[in-house]
C-alpha positions in Angstrom: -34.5 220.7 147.3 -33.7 217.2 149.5 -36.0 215.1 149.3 -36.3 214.1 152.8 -38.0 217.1 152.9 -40.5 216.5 150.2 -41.3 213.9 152.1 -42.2 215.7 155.2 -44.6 218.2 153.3 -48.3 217.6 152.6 -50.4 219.9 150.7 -52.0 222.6 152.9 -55.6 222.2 151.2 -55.7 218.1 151.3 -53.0 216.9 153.8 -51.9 214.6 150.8 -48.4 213.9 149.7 -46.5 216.2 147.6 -44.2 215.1 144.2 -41.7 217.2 142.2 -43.1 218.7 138.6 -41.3 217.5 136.2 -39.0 220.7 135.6 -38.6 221.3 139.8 -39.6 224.8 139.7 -42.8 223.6 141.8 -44.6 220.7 144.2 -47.9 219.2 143.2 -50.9 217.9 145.0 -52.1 215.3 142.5 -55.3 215.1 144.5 -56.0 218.5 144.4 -54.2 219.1 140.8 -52.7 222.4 143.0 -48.9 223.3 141.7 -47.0 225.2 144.7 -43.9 227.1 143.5 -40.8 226.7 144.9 -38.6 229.7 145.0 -35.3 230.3 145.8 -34.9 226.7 146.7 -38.3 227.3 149.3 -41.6 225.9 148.4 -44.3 228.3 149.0 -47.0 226.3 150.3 -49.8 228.9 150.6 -53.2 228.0 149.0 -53.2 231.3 147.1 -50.2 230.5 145.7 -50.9 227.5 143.7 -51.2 227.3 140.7 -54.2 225.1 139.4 -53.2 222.2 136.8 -56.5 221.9 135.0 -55.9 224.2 132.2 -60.2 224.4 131.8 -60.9 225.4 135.5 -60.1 228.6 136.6 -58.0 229.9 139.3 -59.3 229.9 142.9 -60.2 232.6 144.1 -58.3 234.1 147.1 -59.7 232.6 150.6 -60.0 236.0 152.2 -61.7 238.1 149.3 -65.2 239.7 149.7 -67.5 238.0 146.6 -67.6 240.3 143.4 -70.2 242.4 143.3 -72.9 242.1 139.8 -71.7 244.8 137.2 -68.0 245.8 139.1 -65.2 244.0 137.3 -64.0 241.2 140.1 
């Protein structure tokens, strides 16, 4: 991926700039410790699509999806 286009991108949740992981396979928010996957040499910068980097927090849940409801598995 050029990196003149890196450079362009800003994290969708933040607006913040956006750096290469370390393996390339992904661009990450270090504000927002969001990973955003980059596949077939496109990054896929939708919010439900990152990947969180804090290992102890759990994934977000999807923007659009109706809250769990007690005693139905979510």
């Amino acid at each position: 991926m050029d990196t003149r286009l890196i450079e362009l991108l800003v994290c969708p949740v933040c607006k913040g700039p956006l750096q290469r992981s370390d393996d390339g396979q992904a661009l990450v928010c270090p504000a927002d410790r969001l990973a955003f996957p980059i596949r077939d040499g496109i990054p896929v910068m939708l919010e439900n699509e990152a990947v969180s980097l804090d290992q102890s927090a759990p994934s977000p849940a999807p923007v659009n999806a109706p809250p769990a409801l007690p005693g139905q598995p979510s």
